[in-house]
Each structure stands twice: as structure tokens, then as C-alpha cells.
C-alpha positions in Angstrom: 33.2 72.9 15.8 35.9 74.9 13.8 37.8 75.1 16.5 38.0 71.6 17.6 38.3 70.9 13.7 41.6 73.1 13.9 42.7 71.2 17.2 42.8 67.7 15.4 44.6 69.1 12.0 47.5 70.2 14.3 47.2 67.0 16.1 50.9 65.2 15.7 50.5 63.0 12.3 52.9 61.2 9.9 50.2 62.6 7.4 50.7 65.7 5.8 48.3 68.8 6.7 47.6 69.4 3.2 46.1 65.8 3.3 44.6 66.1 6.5 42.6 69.1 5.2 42.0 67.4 2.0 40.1 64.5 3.4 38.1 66.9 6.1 37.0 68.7 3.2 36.1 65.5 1.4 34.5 64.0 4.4 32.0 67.5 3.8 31.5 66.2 0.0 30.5 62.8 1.5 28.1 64.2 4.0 26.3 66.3 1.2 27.4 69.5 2.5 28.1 70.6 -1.0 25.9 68.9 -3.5 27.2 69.0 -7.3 26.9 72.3 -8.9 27.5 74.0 -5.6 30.1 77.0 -5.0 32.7 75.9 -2.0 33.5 78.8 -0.1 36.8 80.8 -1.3 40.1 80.1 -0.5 40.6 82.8 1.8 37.2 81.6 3.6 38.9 78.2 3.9 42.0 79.5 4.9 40.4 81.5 7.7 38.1 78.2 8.4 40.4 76.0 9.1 43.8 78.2 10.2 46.0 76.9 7.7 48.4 78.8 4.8 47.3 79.8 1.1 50.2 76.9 0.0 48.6 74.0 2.5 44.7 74.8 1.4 45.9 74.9 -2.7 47.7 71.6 -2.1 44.3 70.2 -0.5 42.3 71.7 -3.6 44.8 70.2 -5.9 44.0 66.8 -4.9 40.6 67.0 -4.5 40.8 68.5 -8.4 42.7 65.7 -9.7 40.5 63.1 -8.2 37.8 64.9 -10.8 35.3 66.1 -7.3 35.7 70.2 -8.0 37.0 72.1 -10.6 38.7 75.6 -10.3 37.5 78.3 -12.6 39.8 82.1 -12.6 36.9 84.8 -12.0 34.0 82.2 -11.0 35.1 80.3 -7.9 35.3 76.4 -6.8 32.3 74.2 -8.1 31.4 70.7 -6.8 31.4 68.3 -10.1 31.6 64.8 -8.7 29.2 63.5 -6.5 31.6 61.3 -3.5 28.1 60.1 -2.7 27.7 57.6 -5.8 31.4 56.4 -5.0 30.3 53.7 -2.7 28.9 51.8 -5.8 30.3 48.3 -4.9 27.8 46.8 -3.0 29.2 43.3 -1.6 26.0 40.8 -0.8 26.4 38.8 3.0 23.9 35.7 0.7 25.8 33.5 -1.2 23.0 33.3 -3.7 23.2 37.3 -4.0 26.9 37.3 -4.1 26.8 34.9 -7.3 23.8 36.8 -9.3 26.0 40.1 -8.3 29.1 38.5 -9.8 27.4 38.0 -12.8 25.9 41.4 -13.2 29.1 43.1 -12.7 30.6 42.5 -16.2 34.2 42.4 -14.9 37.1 42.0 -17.3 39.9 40.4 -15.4 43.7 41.5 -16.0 45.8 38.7 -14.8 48.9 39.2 -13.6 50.5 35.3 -12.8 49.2 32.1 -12.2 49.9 28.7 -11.4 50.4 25.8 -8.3 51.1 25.8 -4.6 49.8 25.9 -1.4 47.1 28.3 0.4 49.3 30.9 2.3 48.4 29.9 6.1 47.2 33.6 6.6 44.3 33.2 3.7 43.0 29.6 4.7 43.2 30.1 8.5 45.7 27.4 8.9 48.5 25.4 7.4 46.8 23.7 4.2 48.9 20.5 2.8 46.9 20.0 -0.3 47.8 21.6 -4.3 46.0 24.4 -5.7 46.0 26.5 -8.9 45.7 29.9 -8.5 45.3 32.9 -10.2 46.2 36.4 -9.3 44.1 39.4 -11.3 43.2 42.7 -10.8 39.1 43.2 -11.9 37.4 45.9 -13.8 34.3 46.8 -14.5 33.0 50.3 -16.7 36.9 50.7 -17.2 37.5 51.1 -13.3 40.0 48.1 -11.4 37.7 47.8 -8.7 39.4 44.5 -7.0 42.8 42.7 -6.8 42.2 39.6 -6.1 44.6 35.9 -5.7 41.9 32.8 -5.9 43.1 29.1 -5.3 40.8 26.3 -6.0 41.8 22.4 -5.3 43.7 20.9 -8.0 42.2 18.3 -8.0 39.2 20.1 -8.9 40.4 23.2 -11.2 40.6 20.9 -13.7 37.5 20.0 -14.2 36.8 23.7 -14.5 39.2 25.0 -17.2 39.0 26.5 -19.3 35.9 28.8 -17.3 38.4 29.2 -14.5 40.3 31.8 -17.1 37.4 33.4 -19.0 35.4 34.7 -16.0 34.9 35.3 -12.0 36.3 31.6 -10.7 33.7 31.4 -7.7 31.0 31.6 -10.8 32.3 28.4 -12.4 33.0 26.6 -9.0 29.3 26.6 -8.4 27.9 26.0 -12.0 30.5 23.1 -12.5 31.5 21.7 -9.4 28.7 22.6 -7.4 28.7 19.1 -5.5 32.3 20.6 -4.4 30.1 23.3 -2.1 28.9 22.6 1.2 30.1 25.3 3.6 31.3 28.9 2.8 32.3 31.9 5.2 33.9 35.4 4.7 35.6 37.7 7.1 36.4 41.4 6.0 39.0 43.6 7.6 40.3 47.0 6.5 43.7 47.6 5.7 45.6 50.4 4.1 46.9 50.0 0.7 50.9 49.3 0.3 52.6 50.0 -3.0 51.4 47.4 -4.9 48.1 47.8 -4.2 48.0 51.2 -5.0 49.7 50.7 -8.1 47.4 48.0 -9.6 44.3 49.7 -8.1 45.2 53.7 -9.0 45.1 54.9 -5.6 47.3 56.1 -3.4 49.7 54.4 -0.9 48.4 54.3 2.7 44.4 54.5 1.8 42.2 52.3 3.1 40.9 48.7 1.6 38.6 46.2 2.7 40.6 42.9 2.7 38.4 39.8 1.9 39.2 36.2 2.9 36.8 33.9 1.4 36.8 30.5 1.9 34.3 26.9 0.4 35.2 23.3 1.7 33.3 20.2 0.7 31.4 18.1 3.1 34.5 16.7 4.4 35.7 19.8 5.7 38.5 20.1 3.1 39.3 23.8 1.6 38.3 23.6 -2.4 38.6 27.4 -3.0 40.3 30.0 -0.8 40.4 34.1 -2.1 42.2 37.4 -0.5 40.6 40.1 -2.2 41.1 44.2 -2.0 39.0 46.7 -2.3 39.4 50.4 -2.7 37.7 51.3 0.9 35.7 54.5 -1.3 33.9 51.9 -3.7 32.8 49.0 -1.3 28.9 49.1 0.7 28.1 46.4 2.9 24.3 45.9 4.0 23.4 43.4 6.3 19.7 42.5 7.5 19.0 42.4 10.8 16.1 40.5 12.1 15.5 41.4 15.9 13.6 39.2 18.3 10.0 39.7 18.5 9.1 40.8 22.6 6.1 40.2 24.2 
């Protein structure tokens, strides 16, 4: 296992090797190798471990520090303070009924950064979409954390029967409490990305990490788009359950 370990941090990578060994060493946090409270080997152990310099393995540490999951103590050791296990505390429901009681347990607090009218970028609605929407593009927080950046369009001809909710709150909220005749189909597909500058700017991460991009759509009986949202997610924060109901056998 160390060896084969060794064999994929020397593979050829755009990545750095201190960040390589970074992430193997978080992927051990995730797996509960090292619970909270626990001492991490030294850094000459994980030196030897893995086969890389004193300067690569503090770089790793460093990072690892600043994202608050160890801390370095002179005389003690390494200790294990954050638990990566509790990261994945975003837990996005596959029920439209859950999704909207979630939403409104989440307590976000919205920080928007432009707004106004156009058209759905073919890319978010599927398609080329002729019709106006107002939209709104916000980054979302909740317990002081930007979880989300999110742009959200909604029909114009329907937004305004929903203002001023549409800027006090999550818009998919007020779509269904105030145009819920407006709501007859409603699908999602999620695919994950890796975070540009922007994105890691709004969203404190760093530039080539993983999100979950979200495409949501709602259209009305007659098939037209009311409400269209691309959403990202820091990859770290997001769980996904789904139920699975097999087929009974005889």
C-alpha cells in the first residue's frame, strides 16, 4: 500500500506534490484514520511514509493547519482538531417537498452580487429560451459559512407577482408559496466541476477544487420554463442520499 501510495504521488501532475500529499493525508482524516484528539505520526515518520522531503511534507501540514484540521504544537507533536467527517453537512434532498422544508431550515442570509433582466443562458435551460426573466445572482450563507453561489431566473411575467419575497429569501421558497399554480414539472441534474477564480473567491476555497454544479429547472403545465438556477457547491460540504426501492422477486 505505501508503495503503490508513493507510485501515484510521483505520477506526472500539473498538481503540486505538496498538495498531492496534502489531500492523501486528508483523504486519511476523512476515512477516520485519525479521529480528533489523535497524535499523526511525526514528520520524519511521514517523510519516510510517503518518500517525499522535510520542505514537501511541511508544505502539506501547512495547509492542512490552515484549513483548522491539525494543529502543530513544539515538544508535543501533530493533533487532529477538526473532524473532515462533519464537513459533508449540506445534505441536498432528491423530493421537492424535502428540498423546500430544507430551504427553510437552513437560515441562509443571501449576499447579492447583481441583478436584473435577460434571457436563460442556453447552457442553464437546456436550450435556447426566448422569453424575459429577472434574475438574481447571490452567494448564500448559513452559520457564517458561503455555502452556495447561486444565479436564479424566474419568468417575468411572474417575478412580479413575487417581489418583494423574491429579495428577502431563497426564490424557489416564494415561487411555490405565491405562484404555486406556476409549478407543474421540476427536474435537477448535478455535475461536478472544479472551481475557477471566481468561484473560489466568493466561496473561500481554492482554485481548481471540486463543486457540485446544480441546474434546476420548473415549467408550468404548458411546458414553458418559469424558474431556471445554476448553483455551486463546495464539493467538501454537499451529501446526496437517494432511496432506492428494488423490485420484490419471487
Amino acid at each position: 500500500m505505501v508503495d503503490a501510495t508513493r507510485s501515484s504521488l510521483r505520477k506526472q501532475s500539473r498538481l503540486p506534490l505538496s498538495l498531492k500529499v496534502k489531500y492523501t493525508l486528508r483523504a486519511r482524516l476523512e476515512r477516520g484514520e485519525w479521529p480528533v484528539g489523535t497524535r499523526i505520526p511525526t514528520l520524519e515518520q511521514l517523510m519516510q511514509a510517503y518518500g517525499v522531503s522535510r520542505a514537501t511534507m511541511r508544505a502539506a501540514l501547512d495547509e492542512l493547519e490552515r484549513e483548522g484540521l491539525i494543529e502543530r504544537t513544539r515538544g508535543k507533536g501533530t493533533f487532529v482538531i477538526g473532524d473532515v467527517a462533519q464537513e459533508h453537512w449540506l445534505a441536498l434532498p432528491t423530493c421537492w417537498d424535502e428540498l423546500l422544508a430544507y430551504l427553510g431550515r437552513l437560515n441562509t442570509v443571501t449576499v447579492e452580487l447583481g441583478s436584473g433582466k435577460g434571457r436563460v443562458p442556453a447552457d442553464i435551460a437546456g436550450a435556447a429560451v426566448p422569453d424575459t426573466y429577472w434574475w438574481t445572482m447571490r452567494v448564500n450563507h448559513a452559520d457564517g459559512l458561503a455555502y452556495s453561489m447561486s444565479t436564479v431566473y424566474v419568468l417575468d411575467a411572474v417575478a412580479w407577482r413575487l417581489q418583494p419575497d423574491l429579495c428577502q429569501g431563497p426564490v424557489l421558497l416564494a415561487l411555490d408559496r405565491l405562484a404555486r399554480d406556476q409549478i407543474h414539472a421540476a427536474s435537477q441534474t448535478l455535475t461536478v466541476r472544479v472551481a475557477d477564480a471566481d468561484l473560489a473567491r466568493h466561496l473561500n476555497m481554492d482554485i481548481g477544487m471540486p463543486v457540485v454544479r446544480l441546474l434546476r429547472t420548473v415549467r408550468n403545465q404548458q411546458g414553458q420554463i418559469v424558474y431556471a438556477a445554476q448553483v455551486y457547491y463546495p464539493a467538501q460540504y454537499l451529501s446526496i442520499t437517494t432511496e432506492l426501492s428494488p423490485s420484490s422477486t419471487v
